[in-house]
N, CA, C, O and CB atoms as a CASP TS submission, in Angstrom:
PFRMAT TS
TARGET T0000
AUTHOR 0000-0000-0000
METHOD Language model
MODEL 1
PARENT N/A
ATOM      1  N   UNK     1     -30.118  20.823  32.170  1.00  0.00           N
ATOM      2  CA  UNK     1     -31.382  21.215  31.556  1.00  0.00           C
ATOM      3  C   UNK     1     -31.188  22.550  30.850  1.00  0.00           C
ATOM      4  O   UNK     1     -30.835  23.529  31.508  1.00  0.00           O
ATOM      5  CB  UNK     1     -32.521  21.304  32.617  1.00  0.00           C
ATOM      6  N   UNK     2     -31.355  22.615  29.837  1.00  0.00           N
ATOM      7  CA  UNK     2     -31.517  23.749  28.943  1.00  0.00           C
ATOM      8  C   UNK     2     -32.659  25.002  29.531  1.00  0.00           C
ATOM      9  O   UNK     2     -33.761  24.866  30.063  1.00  0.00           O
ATOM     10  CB  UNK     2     -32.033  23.066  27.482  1.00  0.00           C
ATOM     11  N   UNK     3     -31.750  26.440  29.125  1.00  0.00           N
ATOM     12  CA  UNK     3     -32.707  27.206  30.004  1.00  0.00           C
ATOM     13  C   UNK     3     -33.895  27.736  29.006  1.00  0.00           C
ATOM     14  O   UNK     3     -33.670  27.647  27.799  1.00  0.00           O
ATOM     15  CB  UNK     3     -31.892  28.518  30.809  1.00  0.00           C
ATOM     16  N   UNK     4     -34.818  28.140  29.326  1.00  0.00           N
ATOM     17  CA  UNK     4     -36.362  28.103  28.826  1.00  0.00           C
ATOM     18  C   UNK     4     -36.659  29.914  28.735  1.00  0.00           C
ATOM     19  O   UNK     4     -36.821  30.417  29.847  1.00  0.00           O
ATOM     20  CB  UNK     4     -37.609  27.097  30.227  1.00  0.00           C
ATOM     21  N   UNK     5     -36.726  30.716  27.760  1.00  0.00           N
ATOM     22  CA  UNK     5     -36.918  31.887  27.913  1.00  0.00           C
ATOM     23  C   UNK     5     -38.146  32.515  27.385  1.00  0.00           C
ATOM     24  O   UNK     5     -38.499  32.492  26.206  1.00  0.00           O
ATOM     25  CB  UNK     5     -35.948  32.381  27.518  1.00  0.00           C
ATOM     26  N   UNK     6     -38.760  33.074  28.364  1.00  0.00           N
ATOM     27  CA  UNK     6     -40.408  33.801  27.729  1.00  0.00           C
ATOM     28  C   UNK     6     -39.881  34.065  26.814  1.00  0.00           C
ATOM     29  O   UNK     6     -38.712  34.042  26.429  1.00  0.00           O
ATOM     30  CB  UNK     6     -41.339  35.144  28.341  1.00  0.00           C
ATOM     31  N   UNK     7     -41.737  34.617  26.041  1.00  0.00           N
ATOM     32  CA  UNK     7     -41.779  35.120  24.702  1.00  0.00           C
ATOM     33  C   UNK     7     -40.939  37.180  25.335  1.00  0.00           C
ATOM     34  O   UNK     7     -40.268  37.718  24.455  1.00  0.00           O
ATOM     35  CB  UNK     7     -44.051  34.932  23.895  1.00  0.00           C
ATOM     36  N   UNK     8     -41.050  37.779  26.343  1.00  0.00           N
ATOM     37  CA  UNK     8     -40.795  39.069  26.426  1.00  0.00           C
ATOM     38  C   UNK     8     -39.290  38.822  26.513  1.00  0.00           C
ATOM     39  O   UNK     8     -38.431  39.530  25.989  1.00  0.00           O
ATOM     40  CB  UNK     8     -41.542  39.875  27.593  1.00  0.00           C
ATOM     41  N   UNK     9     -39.122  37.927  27.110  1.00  0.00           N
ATOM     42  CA  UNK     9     -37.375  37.651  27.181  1.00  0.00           C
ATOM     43  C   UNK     9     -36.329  37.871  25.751  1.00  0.00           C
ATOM     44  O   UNK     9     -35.267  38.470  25.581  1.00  0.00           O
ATOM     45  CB  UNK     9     -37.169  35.874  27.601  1.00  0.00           C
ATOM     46  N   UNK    10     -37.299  36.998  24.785  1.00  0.00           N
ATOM     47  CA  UNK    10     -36.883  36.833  23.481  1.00  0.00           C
ATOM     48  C   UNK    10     -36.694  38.240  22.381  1.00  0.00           C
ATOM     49  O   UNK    10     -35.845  38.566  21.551  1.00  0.00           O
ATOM     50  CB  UNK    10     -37.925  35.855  22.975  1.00  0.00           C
ATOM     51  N   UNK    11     -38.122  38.905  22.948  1.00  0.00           N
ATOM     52  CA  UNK    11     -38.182  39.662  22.397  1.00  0.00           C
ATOM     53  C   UNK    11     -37.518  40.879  22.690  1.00  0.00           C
ATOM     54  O   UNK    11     -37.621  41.735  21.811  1.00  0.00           O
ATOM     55  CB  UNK    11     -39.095  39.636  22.261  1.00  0.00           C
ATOM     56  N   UNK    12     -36.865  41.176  23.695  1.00  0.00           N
ATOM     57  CA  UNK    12     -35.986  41.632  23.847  1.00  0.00           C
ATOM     58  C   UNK    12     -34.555  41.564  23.643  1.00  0.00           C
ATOM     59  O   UNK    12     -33.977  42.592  23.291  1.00  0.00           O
ATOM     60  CB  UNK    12     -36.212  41.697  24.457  1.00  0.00           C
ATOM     61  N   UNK    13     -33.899  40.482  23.819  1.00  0.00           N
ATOM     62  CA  UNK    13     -33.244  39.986  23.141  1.00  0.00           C
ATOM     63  C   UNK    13     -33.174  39.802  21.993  1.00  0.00           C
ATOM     64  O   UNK    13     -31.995  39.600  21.702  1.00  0.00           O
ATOM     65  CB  UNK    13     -33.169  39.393  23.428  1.00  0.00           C
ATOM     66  N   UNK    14     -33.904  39.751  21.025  1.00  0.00           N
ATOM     67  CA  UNK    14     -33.730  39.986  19.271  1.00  0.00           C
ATOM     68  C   UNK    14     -34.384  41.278  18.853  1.00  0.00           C
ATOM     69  O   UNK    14     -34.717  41.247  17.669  1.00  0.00           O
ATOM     70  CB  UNK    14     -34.541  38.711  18.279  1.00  0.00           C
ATOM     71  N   UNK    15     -34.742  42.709  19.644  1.00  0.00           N
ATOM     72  CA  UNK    15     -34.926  43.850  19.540  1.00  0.00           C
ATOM     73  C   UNK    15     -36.359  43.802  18.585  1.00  0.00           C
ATOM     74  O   UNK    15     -36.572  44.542  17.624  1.00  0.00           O
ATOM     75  CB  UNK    15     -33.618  44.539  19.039  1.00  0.00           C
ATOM     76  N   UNK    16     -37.143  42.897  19.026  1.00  0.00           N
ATOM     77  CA  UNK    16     -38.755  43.337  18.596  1.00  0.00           C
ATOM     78  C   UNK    16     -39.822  43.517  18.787  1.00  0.00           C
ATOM     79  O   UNK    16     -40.037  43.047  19.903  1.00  0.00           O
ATOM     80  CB  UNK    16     -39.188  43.042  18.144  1.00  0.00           C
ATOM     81  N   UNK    17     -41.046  44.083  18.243  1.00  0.00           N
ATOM     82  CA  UNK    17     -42.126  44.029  18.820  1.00  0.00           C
ATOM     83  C   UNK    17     -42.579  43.050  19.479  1.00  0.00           C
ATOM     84  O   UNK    17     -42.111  42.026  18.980  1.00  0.00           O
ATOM     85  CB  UNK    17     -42.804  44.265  18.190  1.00  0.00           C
ATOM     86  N   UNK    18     -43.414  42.757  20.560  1.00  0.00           N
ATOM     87  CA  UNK    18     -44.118  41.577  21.166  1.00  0.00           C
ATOM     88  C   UNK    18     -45.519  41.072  19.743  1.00  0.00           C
ATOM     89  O   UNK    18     -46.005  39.950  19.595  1.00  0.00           O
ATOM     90  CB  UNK    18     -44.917  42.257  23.037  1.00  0.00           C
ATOM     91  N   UNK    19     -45.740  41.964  19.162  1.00  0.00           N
ATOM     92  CA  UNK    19     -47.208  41.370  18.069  1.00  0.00           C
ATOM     93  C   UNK    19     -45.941  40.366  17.068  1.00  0.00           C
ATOM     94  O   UNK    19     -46.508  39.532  16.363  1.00  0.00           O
ATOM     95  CB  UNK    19     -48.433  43.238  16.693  1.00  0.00           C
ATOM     96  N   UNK    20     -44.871  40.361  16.981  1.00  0.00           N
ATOM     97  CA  UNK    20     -44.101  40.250  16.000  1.00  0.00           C
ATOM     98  C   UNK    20     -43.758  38.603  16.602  1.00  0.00           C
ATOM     99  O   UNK    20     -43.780  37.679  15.789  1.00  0.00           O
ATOM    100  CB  UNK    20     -42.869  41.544  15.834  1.00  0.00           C
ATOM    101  N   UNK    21     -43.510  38.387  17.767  1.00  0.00           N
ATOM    102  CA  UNK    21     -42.771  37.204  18.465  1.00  0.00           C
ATOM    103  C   UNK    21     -44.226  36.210  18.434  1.00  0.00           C
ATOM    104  O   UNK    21     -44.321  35.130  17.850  1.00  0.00           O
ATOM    105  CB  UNK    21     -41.990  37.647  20.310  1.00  0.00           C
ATOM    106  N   UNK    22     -45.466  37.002  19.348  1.00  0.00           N
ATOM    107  CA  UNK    22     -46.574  36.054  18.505  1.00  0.00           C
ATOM    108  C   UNK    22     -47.545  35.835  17.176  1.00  0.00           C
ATOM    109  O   UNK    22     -48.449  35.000  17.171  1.00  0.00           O
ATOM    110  CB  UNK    22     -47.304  36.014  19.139  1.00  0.00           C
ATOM    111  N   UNK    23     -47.319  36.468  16.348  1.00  0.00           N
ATOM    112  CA  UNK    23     -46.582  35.878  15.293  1.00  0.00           C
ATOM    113  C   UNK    23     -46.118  34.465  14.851  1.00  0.00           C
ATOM    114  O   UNK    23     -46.490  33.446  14.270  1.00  0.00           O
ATOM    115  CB  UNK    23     -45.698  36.403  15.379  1.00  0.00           C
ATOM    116  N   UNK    24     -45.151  34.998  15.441  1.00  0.00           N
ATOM    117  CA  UNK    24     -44.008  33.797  14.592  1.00  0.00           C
ATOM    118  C   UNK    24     -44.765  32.507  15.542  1.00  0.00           C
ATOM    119  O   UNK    24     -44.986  31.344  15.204  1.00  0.00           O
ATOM    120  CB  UNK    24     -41.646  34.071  14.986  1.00  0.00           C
ATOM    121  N   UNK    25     -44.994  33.058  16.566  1.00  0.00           N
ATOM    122  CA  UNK    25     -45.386  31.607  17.300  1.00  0.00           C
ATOM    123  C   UNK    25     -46.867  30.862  16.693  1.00  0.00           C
ATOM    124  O   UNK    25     -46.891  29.714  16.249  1.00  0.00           O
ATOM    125  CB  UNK    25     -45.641  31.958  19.127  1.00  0.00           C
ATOM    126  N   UNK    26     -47.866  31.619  16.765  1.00  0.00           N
ATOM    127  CA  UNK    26     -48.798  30.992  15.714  1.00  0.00           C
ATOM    128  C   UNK    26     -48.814  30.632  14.568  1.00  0.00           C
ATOM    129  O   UNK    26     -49.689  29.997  13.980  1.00  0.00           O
ATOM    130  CB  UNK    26     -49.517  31.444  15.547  1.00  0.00           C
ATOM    131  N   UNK    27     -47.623  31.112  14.111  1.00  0.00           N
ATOM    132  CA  UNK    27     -47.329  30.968  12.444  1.00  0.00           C
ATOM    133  C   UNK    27     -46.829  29.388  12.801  1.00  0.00           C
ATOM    134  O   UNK    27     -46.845  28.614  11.843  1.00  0.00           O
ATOM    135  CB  UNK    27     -45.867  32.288  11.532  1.00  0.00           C
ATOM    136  N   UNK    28     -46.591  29.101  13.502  1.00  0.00           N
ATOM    137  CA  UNK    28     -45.196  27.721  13.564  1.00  0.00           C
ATOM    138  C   UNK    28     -44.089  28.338  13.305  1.00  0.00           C
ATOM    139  O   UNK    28     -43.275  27.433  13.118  1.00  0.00           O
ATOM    140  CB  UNK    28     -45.189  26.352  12.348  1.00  0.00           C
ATOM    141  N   UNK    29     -43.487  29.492  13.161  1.00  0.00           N
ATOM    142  CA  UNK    29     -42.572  29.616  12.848  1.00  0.00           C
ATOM    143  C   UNK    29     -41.671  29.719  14.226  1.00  0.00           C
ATOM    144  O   UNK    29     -40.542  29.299  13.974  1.00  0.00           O
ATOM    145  CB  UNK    29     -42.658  30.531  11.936  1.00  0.00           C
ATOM    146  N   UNK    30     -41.729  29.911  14.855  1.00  0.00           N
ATOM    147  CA  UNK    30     -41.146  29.580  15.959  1.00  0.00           C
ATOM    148  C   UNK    30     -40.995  28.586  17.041  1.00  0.00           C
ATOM    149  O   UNK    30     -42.068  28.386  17.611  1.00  0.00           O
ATOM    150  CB  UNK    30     -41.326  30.200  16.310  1.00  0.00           C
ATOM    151  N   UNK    31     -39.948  27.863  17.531  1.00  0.00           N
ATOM    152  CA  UNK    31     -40.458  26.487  18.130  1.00  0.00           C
ATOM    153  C   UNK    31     -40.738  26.903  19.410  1.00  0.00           C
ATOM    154  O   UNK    31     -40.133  27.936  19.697  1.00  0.00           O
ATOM    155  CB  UNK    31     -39.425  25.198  18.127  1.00  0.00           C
ATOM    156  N   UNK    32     -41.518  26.416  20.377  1.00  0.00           N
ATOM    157  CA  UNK    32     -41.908  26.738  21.719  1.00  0.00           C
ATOM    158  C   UNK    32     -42.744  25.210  22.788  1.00  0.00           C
ATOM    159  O   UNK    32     -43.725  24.477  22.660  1.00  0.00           O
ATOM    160  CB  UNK    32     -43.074  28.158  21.399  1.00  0.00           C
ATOM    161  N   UNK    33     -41.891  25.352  23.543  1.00  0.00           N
ATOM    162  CA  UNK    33     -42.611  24.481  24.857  1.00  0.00           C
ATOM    163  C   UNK    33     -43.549  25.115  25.491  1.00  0.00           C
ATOM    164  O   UNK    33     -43.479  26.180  26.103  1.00  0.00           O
ATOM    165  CB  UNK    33     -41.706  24.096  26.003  1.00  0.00           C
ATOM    166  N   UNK    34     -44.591  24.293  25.289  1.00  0.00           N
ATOM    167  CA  UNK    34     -45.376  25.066  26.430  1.00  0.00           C
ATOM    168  C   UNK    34     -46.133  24.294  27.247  1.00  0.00           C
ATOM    169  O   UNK    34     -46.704  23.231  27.005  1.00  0.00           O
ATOM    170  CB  UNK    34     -46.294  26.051  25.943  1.00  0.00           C
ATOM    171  N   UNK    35     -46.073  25.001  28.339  1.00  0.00           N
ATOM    172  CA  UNK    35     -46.783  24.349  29.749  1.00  0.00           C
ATOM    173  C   UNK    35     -48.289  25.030  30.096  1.00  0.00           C
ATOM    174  O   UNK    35     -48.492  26.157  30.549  1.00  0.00           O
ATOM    175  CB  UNK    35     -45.679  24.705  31.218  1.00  0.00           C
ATOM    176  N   UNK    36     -48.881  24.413  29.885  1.00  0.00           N
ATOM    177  CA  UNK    36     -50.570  24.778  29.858  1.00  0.00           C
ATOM    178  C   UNK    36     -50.647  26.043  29.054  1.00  0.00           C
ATOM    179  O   UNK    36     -50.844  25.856  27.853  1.00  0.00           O
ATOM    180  CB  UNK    36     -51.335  25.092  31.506  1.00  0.00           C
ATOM    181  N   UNK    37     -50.492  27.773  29.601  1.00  0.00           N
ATOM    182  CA  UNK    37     -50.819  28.674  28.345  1.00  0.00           C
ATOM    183  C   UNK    37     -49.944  29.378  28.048  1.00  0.00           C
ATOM    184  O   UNK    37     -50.004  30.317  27.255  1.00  0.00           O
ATOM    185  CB  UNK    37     -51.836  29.502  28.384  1.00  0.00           C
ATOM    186  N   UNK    38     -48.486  28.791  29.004  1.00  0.00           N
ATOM    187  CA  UNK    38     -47.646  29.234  28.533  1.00  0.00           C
ATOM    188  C   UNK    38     -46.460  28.778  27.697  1.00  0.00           C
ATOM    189  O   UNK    38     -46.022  27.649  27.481  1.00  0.00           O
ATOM    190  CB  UNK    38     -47.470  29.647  29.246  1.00  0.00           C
ATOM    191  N   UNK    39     -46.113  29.841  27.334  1.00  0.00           N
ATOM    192  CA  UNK    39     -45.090  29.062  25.872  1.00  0.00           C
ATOM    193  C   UNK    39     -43.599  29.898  26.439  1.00  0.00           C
ATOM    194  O   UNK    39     -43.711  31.029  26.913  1.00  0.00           O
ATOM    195  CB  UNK    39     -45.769  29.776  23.560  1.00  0.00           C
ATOM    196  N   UNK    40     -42.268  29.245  26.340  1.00  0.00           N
ATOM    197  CA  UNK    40     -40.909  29.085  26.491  1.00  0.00           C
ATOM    198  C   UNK    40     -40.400  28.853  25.511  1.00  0.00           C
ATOM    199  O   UNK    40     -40.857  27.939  24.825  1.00  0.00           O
ATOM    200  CB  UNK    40     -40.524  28.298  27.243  1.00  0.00           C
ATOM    201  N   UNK    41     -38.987  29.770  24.963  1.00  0.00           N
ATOM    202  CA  UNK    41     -38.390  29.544  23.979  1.00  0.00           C
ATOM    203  C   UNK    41     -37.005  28.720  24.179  1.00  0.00           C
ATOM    204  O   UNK    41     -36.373  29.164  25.137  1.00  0.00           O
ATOM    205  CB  UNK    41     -38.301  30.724  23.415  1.00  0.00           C
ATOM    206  N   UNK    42     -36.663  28.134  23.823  1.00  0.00           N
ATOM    207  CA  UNK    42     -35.529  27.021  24.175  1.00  0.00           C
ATOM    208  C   UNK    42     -34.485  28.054  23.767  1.00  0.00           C
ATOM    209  O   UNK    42     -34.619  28.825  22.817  1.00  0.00           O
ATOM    210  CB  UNK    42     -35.501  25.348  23.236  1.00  0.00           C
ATOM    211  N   UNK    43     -33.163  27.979  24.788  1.00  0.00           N
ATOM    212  CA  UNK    43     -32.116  29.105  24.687  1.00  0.00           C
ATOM    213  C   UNK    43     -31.475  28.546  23.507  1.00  0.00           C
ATOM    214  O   UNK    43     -30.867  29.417  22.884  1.00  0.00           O
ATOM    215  CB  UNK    43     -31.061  29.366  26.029  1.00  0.00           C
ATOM    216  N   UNK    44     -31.408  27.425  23.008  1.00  0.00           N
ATOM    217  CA  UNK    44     -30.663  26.904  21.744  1.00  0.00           C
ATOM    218  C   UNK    44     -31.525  27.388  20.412  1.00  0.00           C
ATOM    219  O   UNK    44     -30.962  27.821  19.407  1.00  0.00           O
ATOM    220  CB  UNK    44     -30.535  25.132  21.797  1.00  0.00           C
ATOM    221  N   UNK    45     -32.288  27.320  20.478  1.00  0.00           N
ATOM    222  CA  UNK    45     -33.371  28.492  19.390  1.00  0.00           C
ATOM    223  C   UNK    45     -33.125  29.426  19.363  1.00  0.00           C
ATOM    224  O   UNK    45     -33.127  29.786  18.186  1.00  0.00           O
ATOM    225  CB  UNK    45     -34.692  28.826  19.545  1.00  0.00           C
ATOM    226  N   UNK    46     -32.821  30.337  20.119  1.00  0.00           N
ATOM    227  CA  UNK    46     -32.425  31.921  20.542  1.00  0.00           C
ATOM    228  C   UNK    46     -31.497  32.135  20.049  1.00  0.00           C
ATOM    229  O   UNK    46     -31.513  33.004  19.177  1.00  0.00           O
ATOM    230  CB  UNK    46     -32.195  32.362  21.856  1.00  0.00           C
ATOM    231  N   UNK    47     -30.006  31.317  20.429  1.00  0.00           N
ATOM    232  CA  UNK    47     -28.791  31.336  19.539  1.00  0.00           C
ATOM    233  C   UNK    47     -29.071  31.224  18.260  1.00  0.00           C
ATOM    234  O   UNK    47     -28.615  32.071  17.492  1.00  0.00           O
ATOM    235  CB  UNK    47     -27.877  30.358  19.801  1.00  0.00           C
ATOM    236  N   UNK    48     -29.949  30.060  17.725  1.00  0.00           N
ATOM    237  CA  UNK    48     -29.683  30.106  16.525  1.00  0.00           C
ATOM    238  C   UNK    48     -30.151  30.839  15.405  1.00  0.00           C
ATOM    239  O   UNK    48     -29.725  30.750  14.254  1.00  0.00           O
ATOM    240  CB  UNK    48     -29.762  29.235  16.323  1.00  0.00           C
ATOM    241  N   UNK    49     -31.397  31.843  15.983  1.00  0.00           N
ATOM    242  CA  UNK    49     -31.659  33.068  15.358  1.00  0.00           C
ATOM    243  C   UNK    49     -31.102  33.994  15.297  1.00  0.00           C
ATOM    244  O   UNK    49     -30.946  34.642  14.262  1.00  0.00           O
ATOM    245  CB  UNK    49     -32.402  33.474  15.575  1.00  0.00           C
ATOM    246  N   UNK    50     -30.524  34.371  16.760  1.00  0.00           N
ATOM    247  CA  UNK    50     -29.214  35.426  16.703  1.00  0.00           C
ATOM    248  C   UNK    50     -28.449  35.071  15.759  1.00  0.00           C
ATOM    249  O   UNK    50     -28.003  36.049  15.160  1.00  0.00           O
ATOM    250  CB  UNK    50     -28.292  35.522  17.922  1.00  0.00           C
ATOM    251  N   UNK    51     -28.071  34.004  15.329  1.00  0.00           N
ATOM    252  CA  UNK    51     -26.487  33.518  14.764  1.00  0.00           C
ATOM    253  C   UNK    51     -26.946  33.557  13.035  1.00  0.00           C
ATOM    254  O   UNK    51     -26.422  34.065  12.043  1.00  0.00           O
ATOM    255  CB  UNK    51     -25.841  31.473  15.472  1.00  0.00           C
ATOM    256  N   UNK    52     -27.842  32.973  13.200  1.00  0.00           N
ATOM    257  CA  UNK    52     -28.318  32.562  11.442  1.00  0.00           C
ATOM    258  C   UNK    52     -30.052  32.970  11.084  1.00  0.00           C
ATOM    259  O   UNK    52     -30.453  32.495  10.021  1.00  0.00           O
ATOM    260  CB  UNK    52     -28.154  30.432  11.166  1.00  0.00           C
ATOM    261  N   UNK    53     -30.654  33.460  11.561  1.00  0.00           N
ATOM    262  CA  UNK    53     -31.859  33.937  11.152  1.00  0.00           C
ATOM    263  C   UNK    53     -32.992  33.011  11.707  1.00  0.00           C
ATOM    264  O   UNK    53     -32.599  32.037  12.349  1.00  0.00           O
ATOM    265  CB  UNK    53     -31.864  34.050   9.655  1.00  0.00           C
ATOM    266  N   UNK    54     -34.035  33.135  11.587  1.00  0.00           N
ATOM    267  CA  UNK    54     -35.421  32.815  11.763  1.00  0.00           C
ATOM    268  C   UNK    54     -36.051  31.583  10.775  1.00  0.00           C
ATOM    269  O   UNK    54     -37.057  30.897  10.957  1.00  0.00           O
ATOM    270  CB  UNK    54     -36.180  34.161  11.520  1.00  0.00           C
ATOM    271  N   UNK    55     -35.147  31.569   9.747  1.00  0.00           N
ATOM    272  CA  UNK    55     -35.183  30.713   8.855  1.00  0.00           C
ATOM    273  C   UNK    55     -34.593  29.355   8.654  1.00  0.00           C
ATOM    274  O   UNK    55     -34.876  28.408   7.920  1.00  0.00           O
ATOM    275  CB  UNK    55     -34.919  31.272   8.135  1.00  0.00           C
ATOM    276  N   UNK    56     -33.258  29.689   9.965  1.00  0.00           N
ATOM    277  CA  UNK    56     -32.370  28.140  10.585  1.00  0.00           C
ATOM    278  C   UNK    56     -32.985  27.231  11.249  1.00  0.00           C
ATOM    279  O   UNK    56     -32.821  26.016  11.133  1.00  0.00           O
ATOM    280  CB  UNK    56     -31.263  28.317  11.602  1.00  0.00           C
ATOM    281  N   UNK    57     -34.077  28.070  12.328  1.00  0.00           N
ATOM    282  CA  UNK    57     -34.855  27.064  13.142  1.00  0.00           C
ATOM    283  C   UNK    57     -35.727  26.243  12.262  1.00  0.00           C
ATOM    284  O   UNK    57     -35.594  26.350  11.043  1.00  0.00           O
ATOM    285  CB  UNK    57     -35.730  27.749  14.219  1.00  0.00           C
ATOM    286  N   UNK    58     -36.757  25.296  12.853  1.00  0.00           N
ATOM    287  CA  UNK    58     -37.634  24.474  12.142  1.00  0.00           C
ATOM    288  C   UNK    58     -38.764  23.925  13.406  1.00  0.00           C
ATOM    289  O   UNK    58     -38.451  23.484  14.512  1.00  0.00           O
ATOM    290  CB  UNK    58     -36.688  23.189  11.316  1.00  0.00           C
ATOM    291  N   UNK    59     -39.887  24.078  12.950  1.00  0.00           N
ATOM    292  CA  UNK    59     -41.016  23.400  13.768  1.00  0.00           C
ATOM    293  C   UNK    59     -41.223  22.450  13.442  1.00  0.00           C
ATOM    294  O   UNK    59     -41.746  22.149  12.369  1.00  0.00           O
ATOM    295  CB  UNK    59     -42.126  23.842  13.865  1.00  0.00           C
ATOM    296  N   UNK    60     -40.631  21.273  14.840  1.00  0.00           N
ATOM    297  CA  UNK    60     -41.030  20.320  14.639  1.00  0.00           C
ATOM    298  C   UNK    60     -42.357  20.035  14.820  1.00  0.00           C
ATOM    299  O   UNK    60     -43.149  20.968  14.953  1.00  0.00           O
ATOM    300  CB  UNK    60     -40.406  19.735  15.098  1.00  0.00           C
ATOM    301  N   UNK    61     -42.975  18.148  14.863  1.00  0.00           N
ATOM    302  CA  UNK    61     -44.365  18.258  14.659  1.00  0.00           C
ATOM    303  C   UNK    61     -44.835  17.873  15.993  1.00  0.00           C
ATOM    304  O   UNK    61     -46.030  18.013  16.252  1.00  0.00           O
ATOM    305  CB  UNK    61     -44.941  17.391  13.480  1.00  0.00           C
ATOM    306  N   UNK    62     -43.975  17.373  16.924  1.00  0.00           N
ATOM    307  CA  UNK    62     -44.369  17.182  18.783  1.00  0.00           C
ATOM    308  C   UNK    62     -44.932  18.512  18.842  1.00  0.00           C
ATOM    309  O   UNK    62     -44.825  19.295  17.897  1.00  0.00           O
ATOM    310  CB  UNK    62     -42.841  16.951  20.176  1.00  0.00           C
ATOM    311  N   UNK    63     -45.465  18.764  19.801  1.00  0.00           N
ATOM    312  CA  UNK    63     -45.391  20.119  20.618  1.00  0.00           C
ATOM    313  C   UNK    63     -45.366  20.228  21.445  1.00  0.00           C
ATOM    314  O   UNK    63     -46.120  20.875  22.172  1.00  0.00           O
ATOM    315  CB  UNK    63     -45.963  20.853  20.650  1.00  0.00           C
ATOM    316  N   UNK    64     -43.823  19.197  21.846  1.00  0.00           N
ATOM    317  CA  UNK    64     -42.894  19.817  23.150  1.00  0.00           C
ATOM    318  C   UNK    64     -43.694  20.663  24.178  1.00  0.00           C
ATOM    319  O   UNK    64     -43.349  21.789  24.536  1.00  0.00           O
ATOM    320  CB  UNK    64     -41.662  20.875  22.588  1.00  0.00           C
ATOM    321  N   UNK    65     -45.040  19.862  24.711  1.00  0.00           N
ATOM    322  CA  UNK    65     -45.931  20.422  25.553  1.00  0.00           C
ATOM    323  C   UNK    65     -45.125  19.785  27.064  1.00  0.00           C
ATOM    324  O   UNK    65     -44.994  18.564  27.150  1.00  0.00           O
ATOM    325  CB  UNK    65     -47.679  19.906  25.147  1.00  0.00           C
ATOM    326  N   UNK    66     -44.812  20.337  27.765  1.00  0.00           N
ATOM    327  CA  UNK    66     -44.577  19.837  29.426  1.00  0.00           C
ATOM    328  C   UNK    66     -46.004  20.019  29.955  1.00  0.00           C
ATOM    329  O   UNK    66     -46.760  20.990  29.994  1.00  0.00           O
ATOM    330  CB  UNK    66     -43.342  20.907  30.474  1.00  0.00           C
ATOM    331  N   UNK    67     -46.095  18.854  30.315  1.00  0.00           N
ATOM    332  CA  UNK    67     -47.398  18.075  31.476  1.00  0.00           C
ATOM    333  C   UNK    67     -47.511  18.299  32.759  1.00  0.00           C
ATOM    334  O   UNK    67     -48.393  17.737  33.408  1.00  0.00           O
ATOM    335  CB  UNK    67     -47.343  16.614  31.665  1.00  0.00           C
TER
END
């Protein structure tokens, strides 16, 4: 199972504001699971912003909601 990292996790890890991470998450620009009000960033998303930008990922149109 792929590991699941908060939005503060992330944002630490890519050195930014927290207004900045939600953001991207209401924008769609960021993909996120979320389980009732909370939202998880998939560690394979994480890499691929580190690696290639914000602009590599893509929102899909599920929303990878866990039940």
């Amino acid at each position: 199972m792929e590991k699941l990292y908060t939005a503060e996790e992330v944002r630490v890890a890519l050195k930014m504001k927290m207004p900045t991470i939600r953001s991207w998450i209401h924008q769609q620009r960021l993909p996120v699971v979320r389980a009732g009000r909370s939202v998880r960033i998939r560690e394979s998303v994480l890499i691929k912003i580190i690696e290639e930008g914000l602009d590599a990922v893509k929102v899909e149109n599920s929303t990878g909601s866990i039940n």
